[in-house]
Residue, then its C-alpha position, 0 to 999 in steps of 0.5 A: x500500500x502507498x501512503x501520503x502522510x502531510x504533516x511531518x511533526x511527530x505524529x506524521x513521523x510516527x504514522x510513517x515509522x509504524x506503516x513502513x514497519x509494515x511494509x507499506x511505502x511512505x511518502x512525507x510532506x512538509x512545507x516546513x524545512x525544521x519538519x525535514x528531519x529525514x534521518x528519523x524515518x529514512x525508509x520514507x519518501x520525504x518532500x518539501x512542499x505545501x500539500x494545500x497548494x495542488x502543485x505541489x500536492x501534485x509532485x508527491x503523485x496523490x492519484x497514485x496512492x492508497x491512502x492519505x493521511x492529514x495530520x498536521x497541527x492545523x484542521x483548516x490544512x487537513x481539511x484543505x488536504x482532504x478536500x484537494x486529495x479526494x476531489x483534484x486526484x481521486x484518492x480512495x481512502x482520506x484519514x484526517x487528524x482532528x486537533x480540535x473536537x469543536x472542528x469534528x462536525x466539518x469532517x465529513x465526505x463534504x470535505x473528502x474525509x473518510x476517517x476522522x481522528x480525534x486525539x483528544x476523543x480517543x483519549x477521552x475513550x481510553x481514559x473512559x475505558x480505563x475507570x468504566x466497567x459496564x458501561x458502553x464506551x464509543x471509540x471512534x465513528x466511521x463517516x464514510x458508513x456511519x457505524x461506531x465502534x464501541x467497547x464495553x468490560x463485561x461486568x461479574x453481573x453482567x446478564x450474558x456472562x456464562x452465555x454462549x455467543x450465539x445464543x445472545x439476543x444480539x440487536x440487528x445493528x449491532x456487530x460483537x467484532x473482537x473478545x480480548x480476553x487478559x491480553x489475547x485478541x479472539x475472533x468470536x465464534x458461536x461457541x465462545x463463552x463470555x466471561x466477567x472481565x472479557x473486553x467486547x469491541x462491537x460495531x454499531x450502526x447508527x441507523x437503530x439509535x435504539x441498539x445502544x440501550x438494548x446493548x447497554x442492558x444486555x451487556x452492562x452491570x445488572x442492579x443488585x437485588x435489594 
């Protein structure tokens, strides 16, 4: 896979050492010459120019790649990026970097974005994550579809521990994606028992609002009985 990083602070130049550590072919792009610091990711293509001018975009060959990746410091140059790599050169797949949450409701498929990156909304989630137990957490939202991922830790009394995957009463919009179980990734089968303590990464549509409070009741910490 060909991937345009533009933004070559730390987090383009950690995207770019994480994608060429697999095996994907990287190009850099900066209109700043302090941002050239080619020696910490020398496997990568690096370029010095402004990505929201089409000229210079153009040399880093856009609409021969798979994916870019706005991630810059600045929403107004990501959103310029995506706009210019999804319109001007076709690119398929647009990831954007959020800097500022109140800017989250301008990257959309208006904009060319197909995937938003919110720092500061992952953290939240992760943070969330770390003191909730029973309580559905949202990780991040698919524009393109409109889906959302979601995590929840089951609980001891949570209704579906002991109960086999299949024969949970799952909501139509609602997908168990992952188990992770102590520190191992499993791939649900009908078979699979849940267990308290088992991490749950499902995928929900946003079409049936209503699957978040079923899934809530489902899967989250039942009341001690009084």
């Amino acid at each position: 896979m060909r991937v345009i990083i533009a933004g070559a602070g730390s987090v383009g130049r950690s995207i770019a050492r994480e994608l060429i550590g697999h095996e994907h072919e990287v190009t850099l792009i900066d209109k700043n010459p302090a941002a050239m610091k080619v020696s910490s990711v020398s496997s990568a293509e690096w370029l010095l120019g402004d990505a929201c001018e089409i000229a210079s975009f153009a040399s880093a060959h856009p609409e021969a790649c798979d994916v870019v990746v706005a991630a810059t410091g600045d929403d107004k140059v990501n959103l310029v990026v995506s706009l210019l790599a999804k319109t001007e050169f076709g690119v398929p797949r647009v990831v954007a970097r959020v800097n500022n949450p109140k800017n989250e409701w301008m990257f959309d498929d208006a904009w060319g974005v197909d995937v938003l990156v919110s720092t500061p909304r992952i953290m939240t989630a992760l943070v969330e994550e770390a003191v909730s137990i029973g309580d559905l957490v949202r990780i991040f939202t698919f524009h393109q579809s409109g889906a959302s991922m979601y995590e929840i830790t089951l609980a001891p009394r949570a209704a579906v521990v002991g109960e086999r995957v299949a024969d949970i009463d799952w909501p139509t919009g609602a997908v168990l994606a992952a188990i992770i179980r102590g520190d191992q990734p499993i791939a649900p089968t009908p078979d699979d028992t849940l267990e308290a303590g088992d991490e749950l990464l499902l995928i929900v549509t946003s079409a049936e609002p209503d699957d978040l409070v079923t899934l809530q009741h489902l899967l989250g910490d039942a009341p001690t009985a009084t």
